[in-house]
C-alpha positions in Angstrom: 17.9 -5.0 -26.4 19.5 -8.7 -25.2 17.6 -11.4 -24.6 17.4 -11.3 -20.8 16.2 -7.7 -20.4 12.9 -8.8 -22.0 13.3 -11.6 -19.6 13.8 -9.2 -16.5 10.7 -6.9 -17.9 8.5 -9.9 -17.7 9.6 -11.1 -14.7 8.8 -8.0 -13.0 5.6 -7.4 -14.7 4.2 -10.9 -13.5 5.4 -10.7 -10.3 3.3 -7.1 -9.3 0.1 -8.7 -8.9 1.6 -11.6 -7.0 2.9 -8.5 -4.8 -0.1 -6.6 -4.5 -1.9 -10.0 -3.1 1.1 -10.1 -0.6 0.5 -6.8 0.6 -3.0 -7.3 0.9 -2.9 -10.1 2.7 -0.4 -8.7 4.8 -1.9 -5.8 6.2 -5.2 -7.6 6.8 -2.9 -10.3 8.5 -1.3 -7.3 10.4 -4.6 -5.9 11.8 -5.9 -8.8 13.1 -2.8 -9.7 14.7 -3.6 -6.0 16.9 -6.6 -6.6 17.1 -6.1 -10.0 19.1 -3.2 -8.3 21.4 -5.8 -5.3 21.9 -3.9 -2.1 21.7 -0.8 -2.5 23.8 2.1 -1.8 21.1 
């Protein structure tokens, strides 16, 4: 394989937990954002 496939591999293999934090903080960001506006959508 070239060089930068090894490069792209790594790339995405550092950047899931980076991604997993996002989405964690995200939803948790999410449901406190509704539950300040109460429940009108």
């Amino acid at each position: 394989m070239e060089w930068y496939w090894w490069f792209f591999i790594a790339v995405i293999i550092v950047s899931i937990p980076f991604k997993i934090k996002f989405m964690k903080w995200y939803s948790k960001r999410q449901k406190e954002n509704s539950s300040k506006n109460g429940d009108d959508k």
